[in-house]
C-alpha beads as a LAMMPS data file, in Angstrom:
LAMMPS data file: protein, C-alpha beads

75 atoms
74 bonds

1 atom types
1 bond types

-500.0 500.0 xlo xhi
-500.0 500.0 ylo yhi
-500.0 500.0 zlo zhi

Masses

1 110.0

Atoms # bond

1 1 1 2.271 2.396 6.804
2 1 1 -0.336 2.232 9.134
3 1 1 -2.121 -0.761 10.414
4 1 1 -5.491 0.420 9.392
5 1 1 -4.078 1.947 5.783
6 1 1 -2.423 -2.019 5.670
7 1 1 -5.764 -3.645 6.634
8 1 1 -7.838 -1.722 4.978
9 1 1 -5.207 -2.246 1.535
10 1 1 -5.319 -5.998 2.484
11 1 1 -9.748 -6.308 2.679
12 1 1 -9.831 -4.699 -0.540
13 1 1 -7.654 -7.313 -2.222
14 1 1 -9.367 -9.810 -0.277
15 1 1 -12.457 -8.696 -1.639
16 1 1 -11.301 -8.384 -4.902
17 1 1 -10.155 -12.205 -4.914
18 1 1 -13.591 -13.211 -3.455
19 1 1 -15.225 -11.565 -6.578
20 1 1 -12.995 -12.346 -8.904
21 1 1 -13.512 -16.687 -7.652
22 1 1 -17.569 -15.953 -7.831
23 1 1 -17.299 -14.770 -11.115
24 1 1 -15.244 -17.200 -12.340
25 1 1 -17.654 -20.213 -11.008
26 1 1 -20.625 -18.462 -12.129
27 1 1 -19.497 -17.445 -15.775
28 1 1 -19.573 -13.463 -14.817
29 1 1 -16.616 -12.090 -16.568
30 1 1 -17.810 -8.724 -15.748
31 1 1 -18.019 -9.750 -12.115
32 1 1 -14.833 -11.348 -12.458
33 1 1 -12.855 -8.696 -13.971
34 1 1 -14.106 -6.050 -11.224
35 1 1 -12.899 -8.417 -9.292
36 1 1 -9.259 -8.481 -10.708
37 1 1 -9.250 -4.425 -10.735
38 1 1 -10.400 -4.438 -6.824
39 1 1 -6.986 -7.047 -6.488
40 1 1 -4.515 -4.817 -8.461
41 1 1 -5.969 -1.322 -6.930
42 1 1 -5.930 -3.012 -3.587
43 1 1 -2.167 -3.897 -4.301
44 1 1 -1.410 -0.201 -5.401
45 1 1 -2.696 1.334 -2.522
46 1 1 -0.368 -0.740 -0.410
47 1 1 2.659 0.169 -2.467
48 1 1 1.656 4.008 -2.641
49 1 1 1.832 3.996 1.662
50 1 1 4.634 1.366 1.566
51 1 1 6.749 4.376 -0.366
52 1 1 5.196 6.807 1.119
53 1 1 6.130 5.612 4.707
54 1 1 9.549 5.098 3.327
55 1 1 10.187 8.726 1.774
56 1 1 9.014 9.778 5.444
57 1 1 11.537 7.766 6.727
58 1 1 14.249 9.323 4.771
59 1 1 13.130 12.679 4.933
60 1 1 13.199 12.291 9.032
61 1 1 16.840 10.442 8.465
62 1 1 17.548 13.752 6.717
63 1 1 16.493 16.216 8.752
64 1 1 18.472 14.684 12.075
65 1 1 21.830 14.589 10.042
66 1 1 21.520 18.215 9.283
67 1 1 20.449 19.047 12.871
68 1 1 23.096 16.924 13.921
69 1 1 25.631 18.415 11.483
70 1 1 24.231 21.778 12.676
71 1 1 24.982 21.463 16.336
72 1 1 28.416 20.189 15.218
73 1 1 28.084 16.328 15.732
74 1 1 29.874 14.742 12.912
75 1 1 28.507 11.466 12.260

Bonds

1 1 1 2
2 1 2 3
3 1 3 4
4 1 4 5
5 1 5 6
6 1 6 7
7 1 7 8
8 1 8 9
9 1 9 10
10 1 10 11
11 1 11 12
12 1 12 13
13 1 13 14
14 1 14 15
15 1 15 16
16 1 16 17
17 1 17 18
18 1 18 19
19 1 19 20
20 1 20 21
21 1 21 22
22 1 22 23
23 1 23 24
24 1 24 25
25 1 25 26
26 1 26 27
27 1 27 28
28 1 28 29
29 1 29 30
30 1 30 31
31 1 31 32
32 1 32 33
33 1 33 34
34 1 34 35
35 1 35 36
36 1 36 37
37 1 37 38
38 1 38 39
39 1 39 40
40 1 40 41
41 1 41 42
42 1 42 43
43 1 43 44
44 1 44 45
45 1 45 46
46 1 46 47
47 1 47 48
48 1 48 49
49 1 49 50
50 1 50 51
51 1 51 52
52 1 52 53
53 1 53 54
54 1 54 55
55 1 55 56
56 1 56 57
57 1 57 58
58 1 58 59
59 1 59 60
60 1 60 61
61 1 61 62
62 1 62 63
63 1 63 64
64 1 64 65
65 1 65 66
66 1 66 67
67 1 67 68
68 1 68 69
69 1 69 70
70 1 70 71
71 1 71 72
72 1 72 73
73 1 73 74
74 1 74 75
């Protein structure tokens, strides 16, 4: 994943958490449940570039074994 995709993944979690701890002090469960959503889409996002990064990383792993196979290195 990138390291602004991870940041950016990261703030909105943060952000999520600081809502979420506002709400709860001030009685806002509507404040505080936005809150919880921000956390758990914050935490989706980095899982949907964590597996995307890694299905790019197999894919590549792929693609040099068949080249590889191709020009008749056996691995």
């Amino acid at each position: 994943m990138g390291a602004f995709d991870k940041a950016k993944d990261k703030a909105e979690q943060a952000k999520g958490r600081a809502k979420e701890k506002i709400g709860d002090a001030t009685d806002n469960e509507s404040l505080e449940n936005e809150g919880r959503a921000e956390q758990l889409k914050g935490r989706a996002k980095e899982e949907w570039h964590d597996l995307k990064e890694e299905g790019g990383d197999k894919l590549h792993d792929a693609k040099e074994h068949l080249t590889d196979r191709h020009r008749g290195d056996r691995r």
